[in-house]
ZANUFI-978321 format. One record per residue: residue in three letters; x negated, y, z of N, C-alpha, C in turn. Coordinates in steps of 0.2 Angstrom, whole numbers, plus 2048, in hexadecimal, padded with zeros to 3 digits. Layout:
N
ALAXYZXYZXYZ
...
END
This chain:
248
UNK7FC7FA8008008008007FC806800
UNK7FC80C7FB7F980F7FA7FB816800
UNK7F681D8037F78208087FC824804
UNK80282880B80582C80880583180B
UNK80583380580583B80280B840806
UNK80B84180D81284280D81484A80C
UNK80F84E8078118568048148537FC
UNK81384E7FB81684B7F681A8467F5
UNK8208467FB8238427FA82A8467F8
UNK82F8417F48358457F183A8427F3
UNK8418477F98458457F984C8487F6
UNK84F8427F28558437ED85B83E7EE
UNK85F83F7E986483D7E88648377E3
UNK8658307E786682B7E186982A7DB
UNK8668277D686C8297D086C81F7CE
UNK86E81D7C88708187C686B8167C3
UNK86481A7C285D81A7BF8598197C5
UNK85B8177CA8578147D285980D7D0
UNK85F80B7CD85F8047D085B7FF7D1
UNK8567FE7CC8507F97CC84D7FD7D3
UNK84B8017D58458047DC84A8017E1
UNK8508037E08548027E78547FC7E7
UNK8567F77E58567F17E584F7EC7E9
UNK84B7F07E68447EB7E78447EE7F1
UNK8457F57F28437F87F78487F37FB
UNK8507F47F98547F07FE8527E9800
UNK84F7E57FB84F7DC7FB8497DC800
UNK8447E07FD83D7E080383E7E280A
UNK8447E480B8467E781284B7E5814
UNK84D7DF8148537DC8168517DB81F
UNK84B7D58208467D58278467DA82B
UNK8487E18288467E682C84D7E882F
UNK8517E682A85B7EB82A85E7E682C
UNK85D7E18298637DA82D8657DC834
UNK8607DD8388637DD8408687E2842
UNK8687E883E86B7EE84186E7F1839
UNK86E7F08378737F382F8747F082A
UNK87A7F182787D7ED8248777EC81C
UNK8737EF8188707EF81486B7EA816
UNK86B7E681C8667E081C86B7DB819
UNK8717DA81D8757D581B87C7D5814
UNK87C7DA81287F7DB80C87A7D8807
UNK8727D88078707D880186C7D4801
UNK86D7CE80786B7C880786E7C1804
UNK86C7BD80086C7B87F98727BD7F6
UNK8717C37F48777C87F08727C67E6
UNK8767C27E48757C17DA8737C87D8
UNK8717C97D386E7CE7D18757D27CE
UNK8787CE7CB87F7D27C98827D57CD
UNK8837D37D68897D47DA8827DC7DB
UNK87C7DA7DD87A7E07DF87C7E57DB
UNK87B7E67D587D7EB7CE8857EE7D0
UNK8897E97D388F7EB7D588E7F07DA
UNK88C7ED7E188C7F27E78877F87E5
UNK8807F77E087F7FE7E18838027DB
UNK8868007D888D8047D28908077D7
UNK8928057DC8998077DF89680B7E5
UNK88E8097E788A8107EB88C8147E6
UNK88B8177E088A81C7DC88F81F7DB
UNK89681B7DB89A81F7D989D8207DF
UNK89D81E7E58A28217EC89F8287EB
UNK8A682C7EA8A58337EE8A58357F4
UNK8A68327F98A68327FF8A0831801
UNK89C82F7FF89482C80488F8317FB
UNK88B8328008838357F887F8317FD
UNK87B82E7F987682A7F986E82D7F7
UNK86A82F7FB8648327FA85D82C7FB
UNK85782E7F985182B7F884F82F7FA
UNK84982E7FE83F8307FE83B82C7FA
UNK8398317F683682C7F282E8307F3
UNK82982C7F182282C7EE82082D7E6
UNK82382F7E482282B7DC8278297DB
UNK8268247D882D81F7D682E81B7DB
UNK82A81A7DF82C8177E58308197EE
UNK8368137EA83B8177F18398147F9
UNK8368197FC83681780383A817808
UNK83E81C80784581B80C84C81E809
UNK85181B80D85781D80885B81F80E
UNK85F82580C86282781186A82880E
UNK87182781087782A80F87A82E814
UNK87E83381188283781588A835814
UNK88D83381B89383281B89683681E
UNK89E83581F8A583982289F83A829
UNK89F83D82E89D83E8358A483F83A
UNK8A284083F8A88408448AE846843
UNK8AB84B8408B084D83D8AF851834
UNK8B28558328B185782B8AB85E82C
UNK8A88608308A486383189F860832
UNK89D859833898855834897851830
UNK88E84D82F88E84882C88A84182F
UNK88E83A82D88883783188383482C
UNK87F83482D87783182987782A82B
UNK87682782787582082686B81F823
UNK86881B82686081C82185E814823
UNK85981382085380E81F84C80F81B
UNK84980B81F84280C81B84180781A
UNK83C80781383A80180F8367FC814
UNK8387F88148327F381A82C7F581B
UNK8287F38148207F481781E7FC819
UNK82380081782280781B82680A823
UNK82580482482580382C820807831
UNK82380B83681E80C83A817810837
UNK81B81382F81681882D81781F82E
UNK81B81F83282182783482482882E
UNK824825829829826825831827826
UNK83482182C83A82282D83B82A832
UNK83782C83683983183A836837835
UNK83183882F83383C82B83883F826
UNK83B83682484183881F847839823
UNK84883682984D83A82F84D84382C
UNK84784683084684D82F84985082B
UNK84884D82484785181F85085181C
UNK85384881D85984881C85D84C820
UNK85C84E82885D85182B86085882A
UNK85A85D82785886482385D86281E
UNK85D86081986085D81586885F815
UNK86A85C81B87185C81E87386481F
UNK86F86582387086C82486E873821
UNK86B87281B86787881786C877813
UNK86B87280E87187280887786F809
UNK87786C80D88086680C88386C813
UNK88087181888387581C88887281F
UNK88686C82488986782888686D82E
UNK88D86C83388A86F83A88786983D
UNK88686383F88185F84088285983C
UNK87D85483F87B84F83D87E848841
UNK88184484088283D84687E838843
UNK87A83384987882E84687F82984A
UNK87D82384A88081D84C87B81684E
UNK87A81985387381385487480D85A
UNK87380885787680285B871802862
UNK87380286787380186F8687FE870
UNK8687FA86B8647F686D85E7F8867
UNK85E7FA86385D7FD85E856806860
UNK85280086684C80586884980A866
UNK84680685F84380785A844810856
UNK84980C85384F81284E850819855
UNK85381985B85481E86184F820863
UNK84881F86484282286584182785E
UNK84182385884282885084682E851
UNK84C82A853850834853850836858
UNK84C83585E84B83C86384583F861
UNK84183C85B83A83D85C83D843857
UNK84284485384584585084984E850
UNK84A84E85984F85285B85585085C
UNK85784B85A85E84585D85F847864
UNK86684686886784686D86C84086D
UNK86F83B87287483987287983B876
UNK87E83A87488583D87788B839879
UNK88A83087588F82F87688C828876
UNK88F82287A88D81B878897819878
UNK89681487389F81187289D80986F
UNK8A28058708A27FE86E8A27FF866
UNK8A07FA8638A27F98598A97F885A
UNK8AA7F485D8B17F185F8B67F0865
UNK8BB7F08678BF7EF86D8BF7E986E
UNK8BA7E88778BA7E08788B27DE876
UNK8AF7E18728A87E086F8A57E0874
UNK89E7DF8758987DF87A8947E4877
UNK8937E587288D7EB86D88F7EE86C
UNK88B7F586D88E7FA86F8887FF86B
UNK88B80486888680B865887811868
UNK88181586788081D86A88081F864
UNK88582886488482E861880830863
UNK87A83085D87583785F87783D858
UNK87784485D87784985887284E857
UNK87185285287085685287385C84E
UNK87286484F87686885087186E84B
UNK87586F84587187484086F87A846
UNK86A87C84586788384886D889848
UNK87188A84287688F84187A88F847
UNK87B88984B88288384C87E886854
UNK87988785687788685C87888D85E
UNK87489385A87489885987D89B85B
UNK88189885588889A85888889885F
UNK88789386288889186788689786F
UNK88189986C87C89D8708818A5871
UNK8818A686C8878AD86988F8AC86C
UNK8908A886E8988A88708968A7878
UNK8918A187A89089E882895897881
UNK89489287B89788B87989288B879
UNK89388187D88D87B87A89087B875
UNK88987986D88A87786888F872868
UNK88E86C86B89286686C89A86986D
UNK89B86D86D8A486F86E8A5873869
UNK8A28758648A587985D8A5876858
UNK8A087285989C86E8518A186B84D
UNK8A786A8518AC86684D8B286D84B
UNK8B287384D8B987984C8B787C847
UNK8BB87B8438BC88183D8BA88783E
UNK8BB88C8458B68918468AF890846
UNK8AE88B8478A78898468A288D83D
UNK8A889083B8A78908338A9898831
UNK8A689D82C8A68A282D8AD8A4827
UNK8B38A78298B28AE82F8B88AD833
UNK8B78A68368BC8A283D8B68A5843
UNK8B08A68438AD8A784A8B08A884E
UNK8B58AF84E8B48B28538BD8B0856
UNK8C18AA8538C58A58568C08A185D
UNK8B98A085D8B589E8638B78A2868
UNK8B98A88698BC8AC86E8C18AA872
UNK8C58A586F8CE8A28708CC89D874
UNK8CE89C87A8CC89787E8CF89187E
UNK8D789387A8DC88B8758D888A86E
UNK8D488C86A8D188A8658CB88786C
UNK8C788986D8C08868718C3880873
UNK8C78818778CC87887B8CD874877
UNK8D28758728D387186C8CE86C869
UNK8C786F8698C18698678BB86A86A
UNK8BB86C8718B786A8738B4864875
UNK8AF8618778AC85B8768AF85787D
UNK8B485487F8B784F8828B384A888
UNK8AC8498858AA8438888A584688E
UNK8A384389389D846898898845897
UNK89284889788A84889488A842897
UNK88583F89188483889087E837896
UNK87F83089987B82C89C87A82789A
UNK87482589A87081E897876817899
UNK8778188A187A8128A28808148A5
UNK8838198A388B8198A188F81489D
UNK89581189F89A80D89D89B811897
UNK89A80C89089D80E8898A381488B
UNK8A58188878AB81D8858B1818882
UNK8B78168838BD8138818BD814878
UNK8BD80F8768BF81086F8C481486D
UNK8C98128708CF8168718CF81F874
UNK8CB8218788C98268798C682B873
UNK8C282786E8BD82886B8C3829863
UNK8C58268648CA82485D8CF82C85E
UNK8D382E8668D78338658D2839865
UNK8CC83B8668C883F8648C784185C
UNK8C683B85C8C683B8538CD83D84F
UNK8D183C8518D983E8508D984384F
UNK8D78478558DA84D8598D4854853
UNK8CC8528518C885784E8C8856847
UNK8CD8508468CD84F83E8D585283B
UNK8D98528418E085783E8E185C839
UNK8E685A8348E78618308EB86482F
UNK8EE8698308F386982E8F8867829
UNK8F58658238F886381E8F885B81F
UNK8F68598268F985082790085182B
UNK90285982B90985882E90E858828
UNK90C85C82391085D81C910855818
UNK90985381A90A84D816910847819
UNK91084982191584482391A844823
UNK91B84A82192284E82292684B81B
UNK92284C81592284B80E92584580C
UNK92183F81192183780E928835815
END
């Protein structure tokens, strides 16, 4: 493996002209992804046709973009952006190529997807979703400026359980400082967004989504799914889901 160059590395947008890199990079890195993300076990004994399928239908979901770090032609880590906890956030999904393991590359291309999120995509933060046990990856994103905020089961009844870790664009923090909110209580409010700010004033807009949960403790009892679920309900509402239901 040759050194890297890290003033020369390029991160972009995957197109349908990565398939053969992404490929090689996925099948070499199954040992590393199997245990904690779905792209070990998706692309494990997967025919060459079905892969051609699942990276078709990467390409075309509107809802998730799929990015690369690359070196050259060669992709070392891949990162997506999905829906996040609410529509002012996003969550980051990543991996790194196996043999570039433990070369900082994953806690570089964190960084950079990170900036990313918040320079051009003008996400107020960033969520990860990092499995409990999953040491490895949670030393990366605090090394990162991650913080956790939340641990909840995958499932009701499950035993494995994940932690929200976030981070909070600078503009997002700055608002925060300007009004006297934690970031963690606006990231998800419409006045979060210009020119709602000075809606932060309204102490029923602040209430309505402020952050629900108690600063996280390492060995705190997982958050109720169910708890977690009406959150989600309540910061994803729209007005136009009472006309929709009104209508049907």
């Amino acid at each position: 493996m040759e050194k890297i160059d890290y003033n020369n590395l390029r991160f972009r947008m995957l197109s349908y002209l990565d398939f053969q890199e992404f490929r090689r990079a996925a099948l070499e890195s199954i040992p590393t992804n199997e245990p904690f993300l779905v792209y070990g076990s998706i692309f494990n004994n997967v025919s060459v046709l079905d892969f051609v399928t699942i990276y078709m239908n990467m390409m075309k979901d509107t809802k998730v973009d799929h990015y690369g770090l690359f070196s050259g032609s060669t992709l070392l880590a891949h990162a997506q952006y999905e829906y996040g906890l609410g529509p002012h956030g996003t969550e980051l999904i990543g991996w790194t190529r196996n043999e570039y393991q433990n070369k900082r590359i994953g806690e570089y291309g964190l960084a950079v997807a990170t900036n990313h999120a918040f320079i051009n995509k003008k996400f107020n933060y960033v969520e990860l979703k990092i499995d409990s046990k999953n040491e490895h990856s949670r030393r990366i994103a605090e090394k990162v400026g991650f913080k956790p905020y939340l641990r909840s089961k995958y499932e009701n009844g499950g035993e494995s359980n994940f932690i929200y870790y976030i981070k909070f664009n600078p503009l997002i923090e700055a608002l925060g400082r300007r009004y006297r909110k934690r970031p963690i209580d606006i990231i998800n409010s419409p006045a979060s967004k210009p020119p709602l700010h000075h809606f932060l004033r309204s102490p029923r807009v602040s209430d309505f989504y402020d952050w629900p949960f108690p600063d996280y403790q390492e060995d705190a009892n997982p958050v109720s799914i169910n708890l977690m679920s009406a959150y989600l309900a309540l910061i994803n509402f729209h007005p136009d889901d009472v006309k929709n239901e009104i209508s049907t």
